[in-house]
C-alpha positions in Angstrom: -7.9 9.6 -5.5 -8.0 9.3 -2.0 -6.1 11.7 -0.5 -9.2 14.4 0.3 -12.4 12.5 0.5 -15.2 13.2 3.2 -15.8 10.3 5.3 -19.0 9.3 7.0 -19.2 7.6 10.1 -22.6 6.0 11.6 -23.4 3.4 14.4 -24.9 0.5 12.7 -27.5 -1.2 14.3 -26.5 -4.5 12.4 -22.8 -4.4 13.0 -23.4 -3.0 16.5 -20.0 -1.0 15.7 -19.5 2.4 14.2 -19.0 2.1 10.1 -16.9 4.6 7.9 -17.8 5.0 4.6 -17.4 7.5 2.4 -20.1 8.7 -0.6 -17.4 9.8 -2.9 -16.0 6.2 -3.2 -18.8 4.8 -3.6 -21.0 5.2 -0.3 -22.6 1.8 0.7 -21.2 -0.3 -2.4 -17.5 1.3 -2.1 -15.3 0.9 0.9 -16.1 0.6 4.2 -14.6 -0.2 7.7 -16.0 -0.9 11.1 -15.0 -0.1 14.8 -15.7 -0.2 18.2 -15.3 4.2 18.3 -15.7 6.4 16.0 -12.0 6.7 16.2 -10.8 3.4 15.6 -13.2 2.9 12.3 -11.8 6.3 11.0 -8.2 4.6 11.7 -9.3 1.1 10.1 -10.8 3.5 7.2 -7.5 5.3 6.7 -5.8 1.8 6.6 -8.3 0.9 3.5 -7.6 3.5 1.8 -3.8 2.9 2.1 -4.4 -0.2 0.6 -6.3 1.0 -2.7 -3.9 3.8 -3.3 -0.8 0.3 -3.3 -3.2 -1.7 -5.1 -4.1 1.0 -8.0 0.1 2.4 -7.9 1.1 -1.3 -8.8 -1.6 -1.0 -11.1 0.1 2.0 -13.0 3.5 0.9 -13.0 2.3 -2.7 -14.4 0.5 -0.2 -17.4 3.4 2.2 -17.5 5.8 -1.2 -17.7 3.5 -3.0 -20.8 3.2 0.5 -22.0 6.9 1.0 -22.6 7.8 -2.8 -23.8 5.4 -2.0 -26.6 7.0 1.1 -27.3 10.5 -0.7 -27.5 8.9 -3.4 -29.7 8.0 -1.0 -32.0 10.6 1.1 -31.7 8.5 4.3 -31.0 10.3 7.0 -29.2 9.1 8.7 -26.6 7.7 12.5 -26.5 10.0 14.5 -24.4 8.2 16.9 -22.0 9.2 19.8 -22.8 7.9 19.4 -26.4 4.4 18.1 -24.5 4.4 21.6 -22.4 5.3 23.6 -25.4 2.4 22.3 -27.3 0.0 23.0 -24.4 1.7 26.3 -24.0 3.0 25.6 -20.2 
């Protein structure tokens, strides 16, 4: 998700610091970091970022977790790959 996004960086007037933001997360209502340089918020930026890309991996491997308890519960078996790729003819 986050890996190739363009970032915007402005001086804001109300901040009086330099903003990153980036329109493809969201612009002004996604996420956003300030800093005394252009620099330093395209640094504090990168550290956001790091932070949604944790916060939505623990978020898949708590779905993929619940995802295969129910599938033990109901003892469904899993779909093995290489019957998935045949079928899409990979």
């Amino acid at each position: 998700m986050t890996e190739h996004c363009g970032v915007n960086i402005f001086w804001s007037e109300e901040d009086e610091m330099f903003v990153a933001i980036s329109s493809e997360l969201g612009g002004p209502k996604g996420p956003s970091a300030l800093g005394e340089t252009r620099e330093e918020a395209l640094r504090e930026y990168e550290v956001v970022l790091s932070m949604i890309q944790e916060i939505e991996d623990e978020e898949d491997l708590k779905e993929a977790s619940a995802a295969l308890a129910e599938m033990k519960a109901s003892g469904e078996q899993p779909i093995p790959w290489v019957d998935i790729k045949a079928e899409l003819g990979l």
